[in-house]
N, C-alpha and C positions, 0 to 999 in steps of 0.2 A: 434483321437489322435492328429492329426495336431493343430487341434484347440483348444484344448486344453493347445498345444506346445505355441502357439501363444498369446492365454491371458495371457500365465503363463511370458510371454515374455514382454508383456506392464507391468504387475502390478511389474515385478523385475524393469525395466526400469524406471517407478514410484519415486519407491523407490530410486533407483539409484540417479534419478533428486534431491533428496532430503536429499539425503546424502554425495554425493561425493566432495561436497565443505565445508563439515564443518571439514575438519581436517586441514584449511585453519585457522581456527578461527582468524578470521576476529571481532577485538575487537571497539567495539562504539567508535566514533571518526577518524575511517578508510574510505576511501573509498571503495563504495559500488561493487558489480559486474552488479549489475538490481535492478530495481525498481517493486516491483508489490500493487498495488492499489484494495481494493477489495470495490466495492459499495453493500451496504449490508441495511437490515431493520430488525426490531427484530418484526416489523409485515408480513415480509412476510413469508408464510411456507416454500420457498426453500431455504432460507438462513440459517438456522444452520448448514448444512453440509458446506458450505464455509466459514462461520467463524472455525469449526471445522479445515479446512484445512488451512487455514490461519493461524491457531496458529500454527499449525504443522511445517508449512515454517519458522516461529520467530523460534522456536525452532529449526529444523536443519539448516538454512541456513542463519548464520550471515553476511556473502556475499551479501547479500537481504534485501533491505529495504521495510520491507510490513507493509503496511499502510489500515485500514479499515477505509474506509467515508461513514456514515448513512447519506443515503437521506430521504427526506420527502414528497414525492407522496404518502407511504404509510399510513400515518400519518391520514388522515381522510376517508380512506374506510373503509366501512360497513361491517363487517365478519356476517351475520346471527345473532344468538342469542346473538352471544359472540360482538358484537360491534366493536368498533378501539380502538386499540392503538394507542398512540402517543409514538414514540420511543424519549426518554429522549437526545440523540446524533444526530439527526438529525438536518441537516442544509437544507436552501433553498441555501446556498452555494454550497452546497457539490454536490446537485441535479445538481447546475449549470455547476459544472466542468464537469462530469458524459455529461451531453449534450454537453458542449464545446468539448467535446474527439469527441463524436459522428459528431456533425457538422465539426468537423477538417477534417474527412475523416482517422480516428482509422480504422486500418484495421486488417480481421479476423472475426470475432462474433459480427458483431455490435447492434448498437440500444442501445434504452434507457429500461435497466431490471435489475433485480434484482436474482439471484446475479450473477454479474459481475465483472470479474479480468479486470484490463489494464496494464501489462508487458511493461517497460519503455516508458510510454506515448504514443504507436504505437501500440499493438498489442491488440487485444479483447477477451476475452472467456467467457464461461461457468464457475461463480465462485464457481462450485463444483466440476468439470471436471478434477480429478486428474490425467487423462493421457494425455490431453491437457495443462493442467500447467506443468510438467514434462517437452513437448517438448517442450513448449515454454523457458522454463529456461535452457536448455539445447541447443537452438539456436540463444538465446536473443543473441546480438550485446553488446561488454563490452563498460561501457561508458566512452566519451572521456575525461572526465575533472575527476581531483580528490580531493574531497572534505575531509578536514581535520581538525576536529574538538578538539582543547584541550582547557581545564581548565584551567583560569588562575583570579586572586586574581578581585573579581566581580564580573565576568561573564564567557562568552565562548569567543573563536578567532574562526573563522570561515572562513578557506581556501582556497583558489582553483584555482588549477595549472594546464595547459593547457601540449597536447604532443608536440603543434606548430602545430599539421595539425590545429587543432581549433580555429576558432577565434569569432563565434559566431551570433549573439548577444544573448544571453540569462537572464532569471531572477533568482534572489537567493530568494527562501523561508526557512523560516521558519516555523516546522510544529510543532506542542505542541500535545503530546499523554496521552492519560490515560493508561498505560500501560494493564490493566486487569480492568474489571467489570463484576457481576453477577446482571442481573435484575429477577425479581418475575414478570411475565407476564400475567398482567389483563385483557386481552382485546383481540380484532382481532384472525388473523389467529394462531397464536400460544400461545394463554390465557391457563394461567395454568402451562406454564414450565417457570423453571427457565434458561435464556439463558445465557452464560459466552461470553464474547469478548475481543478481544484481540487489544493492538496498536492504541488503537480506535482516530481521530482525533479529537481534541476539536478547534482548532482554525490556519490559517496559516497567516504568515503577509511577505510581500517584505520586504525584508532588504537588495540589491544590487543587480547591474548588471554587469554581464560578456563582457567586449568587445577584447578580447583575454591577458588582462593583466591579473595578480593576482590581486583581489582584496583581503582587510584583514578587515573584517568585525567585529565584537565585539556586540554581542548580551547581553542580561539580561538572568542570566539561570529560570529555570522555576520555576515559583511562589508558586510551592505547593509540598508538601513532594512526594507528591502520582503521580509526571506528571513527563515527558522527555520532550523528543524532538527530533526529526530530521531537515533536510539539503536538501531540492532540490536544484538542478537547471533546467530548462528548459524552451525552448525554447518558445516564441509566436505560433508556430503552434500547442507546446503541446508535441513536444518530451523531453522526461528528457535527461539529456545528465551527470548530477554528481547527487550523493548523498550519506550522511550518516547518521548514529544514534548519536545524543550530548552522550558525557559521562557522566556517572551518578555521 
């Protein structure tokens, strides 16, 4: 009965992690509370259930900027009968940052795998691991800088204001999303289903740097009916330290 007490104790706790910030609603253009990163393949088998969880997180935790980056390691393995996939979102980019975490000394779950969460550029897990992401978003560290994104006749303004302990140095990106896609899955480890994804990243670019002033940035909003965008900021070692969602 104990143990029973005990699971029944992680999976509300779970849930908790994943609910108890959204009566905050936290609208696109806000700053963020955490950042989480999920590295993902649509050829590898363990990753539906972390893209599965990751949409879960968009969905209740607008506090949370989660972001899925398709690497490309998987892109030319051999599955048996069924052959490779090549995942249509995959970067040799993406693959890099994913190692950049790792060689920074990302602490937690490390290594280079699939799939893989990174909670505001410092912490590593298991990207299926819903009672690992729970605590992790429940002991994340809020981040220092606040990132403030509105609309204005063009483009976007793109903010960011310090508490004074911070001064930095860190980088501002810009991250371009496809908000949702469903693929038909010809090939590899998962040939045959249809996979949905969510936030998915198509492309990031530097557009300034933090040296403890505000800077006031003015992007191009995104080029297509169907994309967004978000807002890092972080640091050279790879810590995030602001972020938000562009408004739509």
């Amino acid at each position: 009965m104990r143990d029973r007490t005990f699971t029944f104790g992680l999976v509300a706790g779970a849930l908790l992690a994943f609910t108890s910030a959204s009566a905050q609603q936290a609208s696109p253009g806000s700053p963020a509370r955490a950042t989480v990163e999920l590295f993902t393949s649509q050829g590898c088998y363990s990753c539906p259930p972390a893209d599965d969880l990751l949409r879960e997180l968009i969905d209740r935790r607008p506090d949370v900027v989660a972001l899925e980056f398709h690497v490309d390691y998987w892109d030319e393995l051999v599955y048996g009968d069924e052959g490779k996939w090549r995942d249509p979102f995959s970067s040799a980019d993406f693959t890099k940052r994913q190692r950049d975490y790792h060689a920074g000394g990302v602490e937690g779950r490390r290594g280079v795998y699939t799939p893989q969460m990174i909670v505001n550029g410092e912490r590593a897990l298991v990207g299926a691991d819903r009672d690992a992401m729970a605590l992790e978003l429940r002991n994340a560290r809020r981040l220092p800088l606040e990132v403030r994104i509105r609309s204005q006749a063009g483009g976007l303004r793109v903010m960011v204001q310090g508490n004074g302990d911070y001064e930095g140095p860190a980088d501002i990106y810009r991250v371009d999303l496809l908000p949702s896609a469903r693929t038909p899955i010809r090939g590899g480890e998962n040939s045959g289903k249809l996979l949905e994804n969510h936030n998915i990243v198509t492309g990031m670019e530097h557009i300034g740097r933090w040296w403890g002033a505000s800077p006031d940035v003015r992007i191009e909003p995104p080029d297509h009916d169907a994309t967004t965008c978000a807002v890092l900021v972080q640091e050279p070692s790879g810590l995030i330290v602001g972020a938000a969602y562009c408004p739509s």
